[in-house]
N, C-alpha and C positions, 0 to 999 in steps of 0.2 A: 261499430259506428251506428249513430240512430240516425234514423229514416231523414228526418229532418235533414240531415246533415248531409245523406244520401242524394236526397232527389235533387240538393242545388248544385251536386256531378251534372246534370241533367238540364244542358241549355239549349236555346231557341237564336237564331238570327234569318231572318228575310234571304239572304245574300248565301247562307250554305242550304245546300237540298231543299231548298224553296219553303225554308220552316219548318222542316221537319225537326223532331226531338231529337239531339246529337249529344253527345257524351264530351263533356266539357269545350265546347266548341269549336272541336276537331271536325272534320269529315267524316263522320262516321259514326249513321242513325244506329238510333235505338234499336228499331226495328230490324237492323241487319244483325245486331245481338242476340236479341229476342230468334230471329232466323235461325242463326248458327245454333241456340240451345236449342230449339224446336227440331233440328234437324240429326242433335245427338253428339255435339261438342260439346266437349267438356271445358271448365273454364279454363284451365290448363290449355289446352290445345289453342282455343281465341287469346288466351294473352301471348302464346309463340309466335300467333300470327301477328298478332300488333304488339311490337314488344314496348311500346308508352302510356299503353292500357293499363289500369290494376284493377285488382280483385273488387275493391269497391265501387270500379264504376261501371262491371256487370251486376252485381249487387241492385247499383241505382237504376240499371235498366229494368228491374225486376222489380223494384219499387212500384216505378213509376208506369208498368203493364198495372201490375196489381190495383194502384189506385185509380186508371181509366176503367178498367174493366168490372171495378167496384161501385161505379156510378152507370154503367150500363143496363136497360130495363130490356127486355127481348117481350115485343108483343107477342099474342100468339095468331100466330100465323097458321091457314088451316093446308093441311097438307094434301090434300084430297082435293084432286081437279075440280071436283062438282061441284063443290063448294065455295068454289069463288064465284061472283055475280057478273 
């Protein structure tokens, strides 16, 4: 499936998780996906846990990391106590 088609798995409303990014408008952010592979689940294991889930809309959660974190600039920040003013 292309991206496009991906990311609109990938909805918004006011009224669940206070707008956070949710996986076709269920209960159930982006970010607790993104969690569970961050933590070493495998897609396998998160679709047994949700069994309404499919492969494509961990897919879109992964999309949609990718393209926030592709517009993100990271100033440089000095590490070294002394050199902050």
């Amino acid at each position: 499936m292309d991206q496009e088609k991906l990311i609109k798995r990938i909805t918004f409303d006011p009224k669940i998780l206070g707008g956070k990014p949710i996986v076709r408008g269920r209960r159930l952010a982006v970010e607790h996906i993104l969690g569970m592979l961050a933590a070493g689940d495998t897609s396998e294991q998160i679709l047994q846990g949700y069994p309404w889930l499919e492969l494509d809309d961990i897919q879109a959660c992964l999309v949609y990391a990718h393209r926030i974190i592709s517009h993100e600039r990271i100033e440089n920040i000095p590490t070294d106590s002394s050199q902050v003013a």
